[in-house]
C-alpha positions in Angstrom: -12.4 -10.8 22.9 -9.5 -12.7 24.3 -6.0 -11.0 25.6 -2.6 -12.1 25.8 -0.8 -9.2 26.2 1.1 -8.3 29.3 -0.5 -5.3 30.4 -3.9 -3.6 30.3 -5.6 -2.9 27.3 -8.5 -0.8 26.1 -10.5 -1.9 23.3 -13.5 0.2 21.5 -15.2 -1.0 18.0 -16.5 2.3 16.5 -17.5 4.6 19.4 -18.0 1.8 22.1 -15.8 0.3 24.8 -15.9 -3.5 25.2 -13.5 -3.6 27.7 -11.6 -1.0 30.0 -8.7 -3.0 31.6 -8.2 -6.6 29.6 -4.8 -8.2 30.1 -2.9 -11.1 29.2 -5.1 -14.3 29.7 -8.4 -12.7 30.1 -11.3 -12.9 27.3 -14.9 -11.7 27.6 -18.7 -12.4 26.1 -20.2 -11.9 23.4 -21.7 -8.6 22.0 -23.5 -7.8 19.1 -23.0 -5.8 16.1 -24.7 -4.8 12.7 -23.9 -6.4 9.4 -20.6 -4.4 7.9 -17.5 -3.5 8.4 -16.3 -2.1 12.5 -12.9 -0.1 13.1 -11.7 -2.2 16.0 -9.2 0.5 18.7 -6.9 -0.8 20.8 -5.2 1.6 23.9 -3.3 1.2 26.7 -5.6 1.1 29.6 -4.0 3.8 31.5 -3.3 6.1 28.4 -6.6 6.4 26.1 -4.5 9.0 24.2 -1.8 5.8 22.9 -3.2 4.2 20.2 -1.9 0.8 19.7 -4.0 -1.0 16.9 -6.4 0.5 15.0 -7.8 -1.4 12.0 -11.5 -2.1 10.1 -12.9 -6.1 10.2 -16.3 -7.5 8.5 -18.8 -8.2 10.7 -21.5 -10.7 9.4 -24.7 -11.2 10.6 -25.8 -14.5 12.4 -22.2 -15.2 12.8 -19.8 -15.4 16.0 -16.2 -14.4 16.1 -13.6 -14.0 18.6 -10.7 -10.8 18.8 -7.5 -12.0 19.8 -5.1 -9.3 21.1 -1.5 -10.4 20.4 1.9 -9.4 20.1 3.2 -8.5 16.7 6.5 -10.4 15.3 7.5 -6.4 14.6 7.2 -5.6 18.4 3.9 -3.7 18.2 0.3 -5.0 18.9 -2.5 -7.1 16.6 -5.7 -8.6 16.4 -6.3 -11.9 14.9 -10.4 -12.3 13.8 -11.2 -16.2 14.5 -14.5 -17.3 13.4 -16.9 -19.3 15.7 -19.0 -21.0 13.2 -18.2 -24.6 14.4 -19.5 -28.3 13.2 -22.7 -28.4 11.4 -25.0 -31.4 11.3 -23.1 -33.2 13.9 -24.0 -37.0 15.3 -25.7 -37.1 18.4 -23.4 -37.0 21.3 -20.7 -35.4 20.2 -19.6 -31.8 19.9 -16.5 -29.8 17.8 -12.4 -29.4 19.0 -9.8 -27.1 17.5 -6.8 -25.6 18.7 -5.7 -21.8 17.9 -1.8 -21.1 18.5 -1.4 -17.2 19.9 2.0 -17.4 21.4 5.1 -15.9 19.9 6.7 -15.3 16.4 8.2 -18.2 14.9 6.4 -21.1 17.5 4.6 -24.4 15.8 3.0 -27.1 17.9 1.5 -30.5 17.3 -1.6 -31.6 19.7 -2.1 -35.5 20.9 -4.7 -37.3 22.3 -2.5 -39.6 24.7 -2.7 -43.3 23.6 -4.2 -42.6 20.8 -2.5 -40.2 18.0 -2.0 -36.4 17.0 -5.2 -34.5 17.1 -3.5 -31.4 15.1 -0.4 -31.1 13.2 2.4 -28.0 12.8 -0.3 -25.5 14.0 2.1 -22.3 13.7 1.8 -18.8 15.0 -1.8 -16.9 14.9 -3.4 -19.9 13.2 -6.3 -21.7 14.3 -7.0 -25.3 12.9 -9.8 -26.6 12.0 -12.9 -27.7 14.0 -12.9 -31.8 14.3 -15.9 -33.9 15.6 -15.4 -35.1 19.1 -17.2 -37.7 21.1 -18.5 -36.1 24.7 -16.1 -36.6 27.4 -13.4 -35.6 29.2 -10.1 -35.6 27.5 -5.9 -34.6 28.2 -4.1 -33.2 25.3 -0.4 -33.1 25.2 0.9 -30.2 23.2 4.1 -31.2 21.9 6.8 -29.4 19.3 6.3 -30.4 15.9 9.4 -32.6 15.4 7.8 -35.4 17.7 6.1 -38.1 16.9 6.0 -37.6 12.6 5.3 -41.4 12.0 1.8 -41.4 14.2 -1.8 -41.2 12.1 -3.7 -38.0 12.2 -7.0 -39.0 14.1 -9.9 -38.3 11.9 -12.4 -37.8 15.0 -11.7 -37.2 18.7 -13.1 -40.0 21.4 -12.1 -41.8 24.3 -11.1 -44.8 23.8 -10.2 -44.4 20.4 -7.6 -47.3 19.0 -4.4 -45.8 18.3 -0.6 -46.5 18.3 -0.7 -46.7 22.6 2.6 -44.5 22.5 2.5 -42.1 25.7 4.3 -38.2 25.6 6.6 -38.8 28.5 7.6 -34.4 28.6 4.9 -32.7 26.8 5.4 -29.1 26.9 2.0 -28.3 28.2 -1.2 -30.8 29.4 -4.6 -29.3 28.8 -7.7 -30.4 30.3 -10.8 -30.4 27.8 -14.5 -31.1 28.6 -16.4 -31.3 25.9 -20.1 -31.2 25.7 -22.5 -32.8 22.8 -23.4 -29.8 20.7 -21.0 -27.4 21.8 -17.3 -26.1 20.2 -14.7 -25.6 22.3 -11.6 -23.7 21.0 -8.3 -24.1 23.3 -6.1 -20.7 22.7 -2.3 -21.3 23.6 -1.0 -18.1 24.6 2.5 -17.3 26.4 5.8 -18.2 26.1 8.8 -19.8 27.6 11.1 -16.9 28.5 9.4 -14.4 30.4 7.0 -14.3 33.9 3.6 -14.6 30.9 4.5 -18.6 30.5 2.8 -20.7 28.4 -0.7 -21.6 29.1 -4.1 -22.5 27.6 -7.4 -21.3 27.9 -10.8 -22.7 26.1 -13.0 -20.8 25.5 -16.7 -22.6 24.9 -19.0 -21.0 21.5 
């Protein structure tokens, strides 16, 4: 589970508690679950009678997934199911990249890989792109807003070095620091936003 709400949260799936006091910018493990369908409960922390979210998700076996807590464009509360299941069959030294935009209502961002091109295009509110192959290393993406930099290639793969356009972001809105390891996925979560004391931010989380 990941949170980016701004105050403490309680959430149960059926009958058990998975986390008493989550809040904006926190996430936790893994935990399993039988094949089916699970009512997912969200409460306020200090008010297990308040009910914020309640809602049944399918649950598969052998597969990961990750609950994001959000705010809802009607002021209320949601969860947003991402699945884990990352690259399969990939090359040796190399692992999987995506980007999953949890912000606010109405926000759309582009992701570049500096010198080289846009990693991820227009990725708009609660949606998560894509996994794409990436070549172990340590890398700095810009997150931009969507109107810059239409006329640059999409990469197809993510490495160091890679030949691109050499254009630099000079203001990106955020930096984010990735490490990426050969047969791991990475997911980077923006969460936030630019009017209040929650500002934007990333977090990746490793599956």
């Amino acid at each position: 589970m990941a949170a980016t709400n701004n105050f403490p949260i309680s959430l149960a799936i059926d009958s058990s508690v998975y986390d008493t006091s989550a809040r904006f910018g926190t996430s936790t493990g893994y935990n399993f679950l039988s094949d089916g369908f699970h009512t997912v409960t969200v409460r306020r922390a200090n008010d297990l009678r308040a009910i914020l979210f309640q809602r049944s998700f399918p649950f598969r076996a052998g597969q990961r997934s990750t609950l994001v807590v959000v705010d809802s464009g009607q002021g209320g509360m949601d969860v947003i199911q991402v699945s884990d299941t990352g690259c399969r069959n990939l090359p040796a030294g190399n692992g999987c990249y995506r980007v999953a935009n949890m912000t606010f209502e109405g926000s759309a961002y582009n992701v570049l890989l500096q010198n080289s091109g846009i990693v991820f295009r227009n990725i708009t509110y609660t949606s998560v792109t894509p996994f794409k192959q990436a070549v172990r290393g340590s890398y700095l993406f810009n997150i931009t807003n969507v109107s810059c930099c239409n006329g640059f290639r999409e990469l197809p793969i993510i490495a160091i070095g890679v030949l691109g356009s050499g254009f630099t972001i000079s203001n990106p809105i955020l930096t984010v620091p990735v490490e990426i390891q050969a047969g791991r996925n990475y997911t980077t979560y923006l969460i936030g936003n630019n009017w209040s004391n929650f500002s934007l931010r990333a977090i990746t989380l490793e599956s």
